[in-house]
C-alpha positions as CSV (number, residue, x, y, z in Angstrom):
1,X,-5.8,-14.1,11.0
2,X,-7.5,-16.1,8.3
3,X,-7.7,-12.9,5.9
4,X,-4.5,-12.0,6.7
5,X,-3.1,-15.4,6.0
6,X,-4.9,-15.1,2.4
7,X,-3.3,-11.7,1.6
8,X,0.1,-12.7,2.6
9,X,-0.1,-16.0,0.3
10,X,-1.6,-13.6,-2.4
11,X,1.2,-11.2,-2.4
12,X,3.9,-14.1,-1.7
13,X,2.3,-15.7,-5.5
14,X,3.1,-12.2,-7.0
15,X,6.8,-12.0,-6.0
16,X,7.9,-12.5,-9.3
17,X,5.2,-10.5,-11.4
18,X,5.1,-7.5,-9.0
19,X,7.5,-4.9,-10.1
20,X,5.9,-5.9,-13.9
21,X,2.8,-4.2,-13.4
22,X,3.0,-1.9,-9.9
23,X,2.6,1.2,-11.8
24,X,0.1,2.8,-9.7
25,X,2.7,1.5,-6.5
26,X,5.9,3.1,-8.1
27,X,3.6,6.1,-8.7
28,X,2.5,6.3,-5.1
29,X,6.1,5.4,-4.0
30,X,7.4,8.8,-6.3
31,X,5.0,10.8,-4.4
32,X,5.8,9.6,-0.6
33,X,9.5,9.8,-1.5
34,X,9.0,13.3,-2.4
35,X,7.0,14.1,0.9
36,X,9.3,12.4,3.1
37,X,12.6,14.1,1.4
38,X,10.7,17.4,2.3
39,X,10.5,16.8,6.4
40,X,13.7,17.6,8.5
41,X,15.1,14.2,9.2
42,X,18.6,13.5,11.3
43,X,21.8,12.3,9.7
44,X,21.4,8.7,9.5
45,X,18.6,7.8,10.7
46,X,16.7,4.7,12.2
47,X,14.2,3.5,9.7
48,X,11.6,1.1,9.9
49,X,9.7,0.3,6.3
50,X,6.5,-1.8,6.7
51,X,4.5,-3.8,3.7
52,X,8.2,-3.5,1.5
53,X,6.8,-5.5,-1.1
54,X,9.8,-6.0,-3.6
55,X,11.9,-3.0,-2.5
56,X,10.3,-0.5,-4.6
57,X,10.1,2.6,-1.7
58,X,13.3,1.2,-0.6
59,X,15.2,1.6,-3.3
60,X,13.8,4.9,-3.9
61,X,14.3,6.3,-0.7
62,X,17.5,4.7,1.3
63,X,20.0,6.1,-1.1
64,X,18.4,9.5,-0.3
65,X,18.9,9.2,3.0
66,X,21.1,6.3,4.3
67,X,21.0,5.3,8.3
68,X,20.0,2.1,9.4
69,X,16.9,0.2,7.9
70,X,14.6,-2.5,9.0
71,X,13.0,-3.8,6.1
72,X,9.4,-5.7,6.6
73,X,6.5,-7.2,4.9
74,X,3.7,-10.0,6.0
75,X,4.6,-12.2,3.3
76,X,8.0,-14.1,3.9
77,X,8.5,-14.5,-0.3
78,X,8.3,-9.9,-0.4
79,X,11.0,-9.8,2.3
80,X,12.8,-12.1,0.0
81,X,12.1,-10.3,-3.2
82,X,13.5,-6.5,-1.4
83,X,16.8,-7.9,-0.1
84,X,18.1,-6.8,-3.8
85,X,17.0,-3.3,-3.0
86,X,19.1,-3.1,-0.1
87,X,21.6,-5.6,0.9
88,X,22.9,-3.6,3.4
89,X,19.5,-3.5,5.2
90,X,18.2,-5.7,8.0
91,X,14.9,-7.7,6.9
92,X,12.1,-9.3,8.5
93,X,8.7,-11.2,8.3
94,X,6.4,-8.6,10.4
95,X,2.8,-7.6,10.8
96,X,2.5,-3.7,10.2
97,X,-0.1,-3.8,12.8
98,X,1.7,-5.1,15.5
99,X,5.1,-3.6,15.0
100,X,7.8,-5.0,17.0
101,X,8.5,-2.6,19.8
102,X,11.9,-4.0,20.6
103,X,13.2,-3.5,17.6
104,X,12.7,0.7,17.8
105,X,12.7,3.1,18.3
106,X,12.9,4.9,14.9
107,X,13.6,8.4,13.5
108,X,11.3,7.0,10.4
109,X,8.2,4.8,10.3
110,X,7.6,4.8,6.0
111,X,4.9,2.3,4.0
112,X,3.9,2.7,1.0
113,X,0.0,1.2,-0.1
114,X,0.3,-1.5,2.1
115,X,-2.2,0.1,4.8
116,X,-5.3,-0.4,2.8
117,X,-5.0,-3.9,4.2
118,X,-4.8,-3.3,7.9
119,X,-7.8,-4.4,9.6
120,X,-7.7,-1.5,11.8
121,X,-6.2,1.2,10.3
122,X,-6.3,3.7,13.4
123,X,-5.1,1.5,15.5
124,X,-2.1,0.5,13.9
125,X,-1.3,4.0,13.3
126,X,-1.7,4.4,17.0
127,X,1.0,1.3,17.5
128,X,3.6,2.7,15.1
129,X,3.5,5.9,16.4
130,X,4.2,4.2,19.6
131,X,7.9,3.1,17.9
132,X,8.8,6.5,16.9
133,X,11.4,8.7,19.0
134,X,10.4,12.1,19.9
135,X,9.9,14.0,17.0
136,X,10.1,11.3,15.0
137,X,8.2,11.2,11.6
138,X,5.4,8.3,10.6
139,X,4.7,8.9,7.0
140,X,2.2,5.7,4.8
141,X,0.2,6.4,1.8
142,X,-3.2,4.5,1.5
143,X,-5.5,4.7,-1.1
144,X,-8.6,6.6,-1.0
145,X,-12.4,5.7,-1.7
146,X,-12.3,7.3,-5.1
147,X,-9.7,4.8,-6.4
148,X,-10.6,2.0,-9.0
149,X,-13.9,4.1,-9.4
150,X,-14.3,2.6,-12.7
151,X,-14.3,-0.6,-11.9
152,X,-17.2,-0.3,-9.5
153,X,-19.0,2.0,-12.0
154,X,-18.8,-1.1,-14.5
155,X,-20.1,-3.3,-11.4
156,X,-22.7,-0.6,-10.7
157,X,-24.0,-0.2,-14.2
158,X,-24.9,-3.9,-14.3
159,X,-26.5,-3.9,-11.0
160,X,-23.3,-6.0,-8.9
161,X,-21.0,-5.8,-6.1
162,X,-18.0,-5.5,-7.5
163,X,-16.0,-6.9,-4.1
164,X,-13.4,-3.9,-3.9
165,X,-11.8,-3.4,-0.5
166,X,-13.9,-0.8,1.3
167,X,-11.6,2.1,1.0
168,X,-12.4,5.2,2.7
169,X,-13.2,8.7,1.8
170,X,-10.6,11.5,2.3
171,X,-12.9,12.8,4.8
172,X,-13.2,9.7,6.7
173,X,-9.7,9.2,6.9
174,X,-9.0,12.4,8.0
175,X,-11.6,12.1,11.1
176,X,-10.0,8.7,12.0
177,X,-6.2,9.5,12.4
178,X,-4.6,11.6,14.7
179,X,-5.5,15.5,14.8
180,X,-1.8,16.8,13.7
181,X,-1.7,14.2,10.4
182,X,-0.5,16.1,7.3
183,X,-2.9,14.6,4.2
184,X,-1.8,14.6,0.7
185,X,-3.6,13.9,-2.1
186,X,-2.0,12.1,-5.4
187,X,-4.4,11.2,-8.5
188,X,-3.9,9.8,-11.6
189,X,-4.6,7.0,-13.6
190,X,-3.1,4.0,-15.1
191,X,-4.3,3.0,-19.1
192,X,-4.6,-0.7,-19.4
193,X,-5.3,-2.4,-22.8
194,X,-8.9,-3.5,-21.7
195,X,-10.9,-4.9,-18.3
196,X,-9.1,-8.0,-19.1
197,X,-5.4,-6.7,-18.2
198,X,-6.6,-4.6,-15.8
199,X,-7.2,-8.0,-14.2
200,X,-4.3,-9.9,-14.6
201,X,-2.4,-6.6,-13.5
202,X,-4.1,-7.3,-10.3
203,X,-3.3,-10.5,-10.2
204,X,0.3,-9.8,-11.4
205,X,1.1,-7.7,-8.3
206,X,-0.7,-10.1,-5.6
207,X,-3.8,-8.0,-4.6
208,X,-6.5,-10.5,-5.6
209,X,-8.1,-10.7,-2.1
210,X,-11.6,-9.3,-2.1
211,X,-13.8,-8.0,0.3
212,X,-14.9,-10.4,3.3
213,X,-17.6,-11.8,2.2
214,X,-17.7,-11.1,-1.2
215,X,-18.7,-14.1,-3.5
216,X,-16.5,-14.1,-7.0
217,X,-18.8,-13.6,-10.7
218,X,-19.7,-16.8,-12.4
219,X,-17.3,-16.0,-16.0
220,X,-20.2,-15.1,-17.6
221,X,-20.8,-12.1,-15.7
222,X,-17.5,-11.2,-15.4
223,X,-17.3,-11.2,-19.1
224,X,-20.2,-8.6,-19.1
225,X,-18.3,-6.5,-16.4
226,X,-15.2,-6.4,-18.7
227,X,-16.7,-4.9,-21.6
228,X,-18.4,-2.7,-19.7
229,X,-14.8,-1.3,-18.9
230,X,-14.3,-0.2,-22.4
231,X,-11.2,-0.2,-24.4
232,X,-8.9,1.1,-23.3
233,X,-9.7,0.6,-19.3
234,X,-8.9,3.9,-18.3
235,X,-8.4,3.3,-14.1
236,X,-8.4,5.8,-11.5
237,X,-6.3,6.1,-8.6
238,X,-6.4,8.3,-5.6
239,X,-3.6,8.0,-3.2
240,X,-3.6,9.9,0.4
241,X,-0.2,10.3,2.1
242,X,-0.5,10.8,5.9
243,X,2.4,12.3,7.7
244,X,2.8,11.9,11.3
245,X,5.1,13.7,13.7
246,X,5.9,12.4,17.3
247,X,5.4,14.4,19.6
């Protein structure tokens, strides 16, 4: 509860910075938006969005396809920051791990890169799933292990941690989710100026919380990292979307 106490303070900090620099987010929310507009959904459906940040999968989607949306995020200041996206939608303060079964169920479970930060990522898909009416559809992109590769490989070359979540293969994902998941793979990459903007784009969209246990650089070293980086910082990103049918 600690950790997630951190991560929702971290995001809540970013409210304001977020939609500045959440390229690779608006990139992975193009590419579930797609998916999602693909699958046969009813009219007006029952929609439950989890990890909203500012709104940017709900603005992209809801137009699209209307019905009735709850609208959720850990961090009370992101739930505040989406009600632009969707003043029509209801909004809460919820963990995406322990969904509120009361409040389903749903035709549509939908997050976009906020499952990277569930504890237990299995589990929780296990509990959403739970929310979903028959057929309904549970569709999240997380990102994958080969993600900010370049930033460990600048953390490598020196001989450091480099404190990055510990994001999981494509492989690995696929063995720990639900035989009939649908995987899709998104890549690309995001050009920042240098190691040092890469940085405060990090910071700018909230997701500043390392892995447990991980002790920060003195400056120095950090300094060493960074220029290890290059110019520009070149930063890769690889995004699964996992696609869940009810049965």
């Amino acid at each position: 509860m600690i950790r997630k106490a951190q991560v929702a303070a971290a995001f809540a900090a970013a409210a304001a910075t977020y939609d500045g620099a959440a390229e690779a987010q608006a990139r992975a929310a193009d590419g579930l938006t797609a998916l999602v507009r693909a699958r046969p959904l009813p009219p007006a459906p029952a929609v439950l969005e989890i990890g909203c940040g500012t709104g940017q999968l709900t603005r992209r989607l809801k137009p699209l396809l209307g019905g009735s949306w709850l609208v959720t995020d850990l961090s009370p200041a992101m739930v505040q920051a989406a009600r632009a996206a969707a003043p029509d939608a209801d909004f809460r303060v919820m963990d995406g791990e322990n969904p509120d079964r009361q409040s389903g169920p749903f035709d549509l479970i939908v997050s976009n890169l906020a499952a990277q930060w569930f504890t237990d990522l299995p589990a929780a898909v296990g509990r959403l799933s739970a929310c979903l009416k028959p057929g309904g559809i549970l569709a999240f992109s997380t990102l994958a292990r080969e993600s900010l590769r370049e930033w460990r490989a600048a953390h490598a070359g020196l001989g450091l941690a480099d404190g990055t979540l510990p994001l999981p293969t494509i492989e690995a994902l696929r063995a720990s989710l639900p035989p009939a998941t649908d995987l899709h793979s998104q890549h690309f990459t995001v050009r920042h100026a240098d190691g040092t903007a890469f940085l405060a784009a990090l910071r700018a969209i909230g997701a500043r919380v390392p892995a447990e246990g991980y002790r920060p650089l003195p400056p120095g070293t950090l300094r060493r990292v960074i220029k290890a980086m290059g110019v520009p910082a070149e930063v890769s990103y690889h995004v699964v979307h996992a696609i869940l049918a009810a049965e």
